[in-house]
C-alpha positions in Angstrom: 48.7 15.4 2.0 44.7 15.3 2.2 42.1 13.0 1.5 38.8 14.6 0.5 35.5 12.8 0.9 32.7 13.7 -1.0 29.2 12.2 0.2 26.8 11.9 -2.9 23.3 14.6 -2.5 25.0 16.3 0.1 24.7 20.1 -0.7 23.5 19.6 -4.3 20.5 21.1 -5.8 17.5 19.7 -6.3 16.7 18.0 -10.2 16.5 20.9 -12.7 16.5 23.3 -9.6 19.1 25.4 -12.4 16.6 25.4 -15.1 14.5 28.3 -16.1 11.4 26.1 -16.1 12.5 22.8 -13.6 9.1 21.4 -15.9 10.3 22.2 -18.8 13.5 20.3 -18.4 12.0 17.1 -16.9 9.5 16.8 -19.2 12.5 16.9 -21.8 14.9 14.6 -19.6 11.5 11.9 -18.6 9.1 11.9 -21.2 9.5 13.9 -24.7 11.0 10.6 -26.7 6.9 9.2 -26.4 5.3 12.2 -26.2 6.3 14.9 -29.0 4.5 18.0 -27.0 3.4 18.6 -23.9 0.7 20.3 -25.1 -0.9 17.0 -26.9 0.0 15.0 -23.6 -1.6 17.7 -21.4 -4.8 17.7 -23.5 -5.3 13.6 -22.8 -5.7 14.5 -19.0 -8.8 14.5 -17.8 -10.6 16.9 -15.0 -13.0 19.8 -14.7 -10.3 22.3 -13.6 -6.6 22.5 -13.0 -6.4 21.3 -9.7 -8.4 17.9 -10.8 -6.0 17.9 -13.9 -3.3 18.1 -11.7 -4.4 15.3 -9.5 -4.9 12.9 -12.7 -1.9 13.7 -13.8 0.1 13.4 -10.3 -1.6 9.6 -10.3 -0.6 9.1 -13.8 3.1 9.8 -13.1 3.5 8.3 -10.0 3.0 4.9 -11.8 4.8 5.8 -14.9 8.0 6.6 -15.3 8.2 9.6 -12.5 8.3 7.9 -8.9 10.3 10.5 -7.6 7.5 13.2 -6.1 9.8 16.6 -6.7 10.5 16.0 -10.3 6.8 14.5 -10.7 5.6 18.4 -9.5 7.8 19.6 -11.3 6.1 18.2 -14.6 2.7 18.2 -13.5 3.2 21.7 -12.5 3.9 22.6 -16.3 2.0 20.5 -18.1 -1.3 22.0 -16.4 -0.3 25.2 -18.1 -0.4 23.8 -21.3 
């Protein structure tokens, strides 16, 4: 007889490491039941140029709903392309 342990995160992927766009499906998983398209949410952030977008955005999430700093790239990441 054996026992098997399994320890939980240990050799698993990151969060929608899987997915074709790991943005795509957070935004789907964290936010689309507020916000209908990312394209509306993405035009509400402010800056000058992608990388200030992306800043504003990366504050944003940190204090709503997206603590954890992979997945919040993950989203920032494709909603600057929108």
């Amino acid at each position: 007889m054996f026992l098997v342990l399994t320890v939980a995160g240990c050799g698993e992927e990151a969060p929608y490491s899987g997915a074709a766009d790991p943005g795509a499906a957070a935004f789907d998983t964290a936010c689309s039941d507020c916000h209908a398209t990312p394209a509306d949410l993405a035009e509400a952030i402010d800056g000058a140029n992608v990388t200030d977008r992306a800043a504003a955005l990366d504050a944003l999430l940190s204090m709503h709903y997206a603590p954890d700093p992979e997945i919040r790239a993950a989203i920032v990441a494709y909603l600057v392309t929108k």
